[in-house]
C-alpha positions, 0 to 999 in steps of 0.5 A: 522462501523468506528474506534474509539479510547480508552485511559486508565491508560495502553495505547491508543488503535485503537479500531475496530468499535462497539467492544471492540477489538484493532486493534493497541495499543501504551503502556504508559509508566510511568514516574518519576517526581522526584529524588527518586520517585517509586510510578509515574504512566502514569497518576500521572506524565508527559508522552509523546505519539505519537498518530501514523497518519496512523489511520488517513488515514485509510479508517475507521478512528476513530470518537470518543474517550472514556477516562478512566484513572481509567480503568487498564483492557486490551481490548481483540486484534481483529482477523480479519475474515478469508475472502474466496474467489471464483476465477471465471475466470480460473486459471493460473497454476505455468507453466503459463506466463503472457506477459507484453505490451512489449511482455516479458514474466514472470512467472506466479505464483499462490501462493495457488498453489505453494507449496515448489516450491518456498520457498521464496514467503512467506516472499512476504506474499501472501494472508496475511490478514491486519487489516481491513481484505483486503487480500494481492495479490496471484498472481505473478510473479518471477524475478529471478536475478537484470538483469531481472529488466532491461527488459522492460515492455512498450516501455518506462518503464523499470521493474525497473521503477516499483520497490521502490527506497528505497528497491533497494537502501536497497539491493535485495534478488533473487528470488523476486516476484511481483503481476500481477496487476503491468502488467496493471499498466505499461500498463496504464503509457504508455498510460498516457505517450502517453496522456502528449507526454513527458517522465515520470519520476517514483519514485517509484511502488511496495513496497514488505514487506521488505519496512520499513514502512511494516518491522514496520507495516505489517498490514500497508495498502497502494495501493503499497502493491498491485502493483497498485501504482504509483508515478512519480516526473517529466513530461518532463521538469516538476517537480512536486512540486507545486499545479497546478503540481497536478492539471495538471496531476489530469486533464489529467489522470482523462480525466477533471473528478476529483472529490477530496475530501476525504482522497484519491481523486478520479476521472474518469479515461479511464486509470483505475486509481480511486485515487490521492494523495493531498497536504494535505496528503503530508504534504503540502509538494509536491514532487511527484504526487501519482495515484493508482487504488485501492486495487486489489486483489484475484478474481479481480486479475485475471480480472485485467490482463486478456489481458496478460495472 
């Protein structure tokens, strides 16, 4: 069931579906409309509140709102259940290595698995559950030095291709992890490289926990969290920042099957990619060109990579 919203004379809250549980909330607070006035509430006086977007583009974004401003009640936080998963294909052991198209290997690491071998893949937030309950990725793996960005991936991209601009300009911390999916991610922009016969110029893959939109939302749920998005700015000569920009590379990618609609368009891709990015979603303001091939995680992820492994 989709969300909805709730605003009484204490805050307005993003209520889970069918209950009467928060997921998020933004406090009103009062204020004073005159010199000398104590006695202001949140709704007796002028009060801004930013309502935050993002409820907006989840997958269950709220449908209706109940006003009550005479209720002072607070509604009780939601606790997302706790999902267990079964891995079905085999498991890779911490000793494992995961080959990139390139031929480079990495370290395999299975987060339930590694113990204090690596204490700093905590702050990566393995396993970790979001709002809606999806889990965070438990496979990864390590790049233990700033060098080991420069390896390639494909023939044409670069690890660090695959890396958010915003966290390397903020500094990196070694050692630093990435979820596996990233190898089949890279994998698929060479093909689609071979598909355009032009370079591709990528703005940003993975984004880690210490991205600032997680810093101030960890339960923030975006595809880049999973090391299954990309975004790329240019195709050859071709800067993408209009809408037949998007229409071409949403024509090649999803092979003249693009469906749209939605919060995220979708379409059929050979590539592996289920979702774009629109106009509409970037503020009409286009800037780069987004593709994402869903929220793969647990079990999926190790039939996601299979052929690397």
């Amino acid at each position: 069931m989709s969300t909805w919203i709730k605003l009484n004379s204490k805050a307005l809250y993003l209520m889970k579906g069918g209950t009467n549980q928060f997921i998020e909330k933004v406090d009103l607070v009062p204020k004073v409309d005159r010199p000398g006035a104590t006695n202001a509430t949140p709704i007796a006086g002028k009060f801004s509140l930013n309502i935050p977007a993002r409820w907006f583009k989840r997958s269950d974004p709220p449908g209706q709102m109940a006003i009550n401003l005479k209720d002072t009640s607070e509604p009780s936080a939601f606790k997302p259940p706790v999902v267990t998963t079964i891995i079905t294909a085999a498991t890779p052991t911490t000793s494992n290595k995961i080959k990139a198209p390139s031929g480079e290997m990495f370290e395999f690491i299975d987060s339930k698995n590694a113990g204090t071998s690596n204490p700093t893949l905590a702050d990566f937030q393995p396993n970790e559950v979001l709002n809606d309950g999806t889990l965070l990725p438990r496979y990864y793996f390590k790049v233990n030095n700033f060098k080991d960005f420069s390896k390639q991936l494909t023939a044409n991209f670069q690890l660090l291709e695959f890396i958010s601009d915003t966290e390397i300009s903020n500094g990196i911390q070694f050692p630093y992890y990435i979820p596996v999916a990233i190898i089949r991610l890279a994998d698929s922009m060479q093909k689609l490289r071979g598909k355009f016969k032009e370079p591709i110029r990528v703005s940003s893959g993975y984004r880690s926990p210490f991205y600032p939109d997680y810093q101030n939302n960890p339960s923030y749920k975006s595809a880049h969290r999973f090391g299954t998005a990309i975004d790329f700015v240019s195709v050859g000569d071709r800067v993408i920042d209009r809408q037949e920009d998007l229409d071409f590379v949403d024509d090649v990618v999803f092979d003249g099957n693009f469906l749209g609609g939605g919060n995220r368009p979708s379409g059929n891709s050979s590539l592996g990619f289920e979702f774009t990015e629109s106009a509409a979603e970037m503020g009409f303001v286009i800037h780069h060109s987004h593709l994402d091939m869903g929220y793969i995680t647990q079990d999926k992820e190790l039939v996601h990579v299979k052929d690397f492994l």
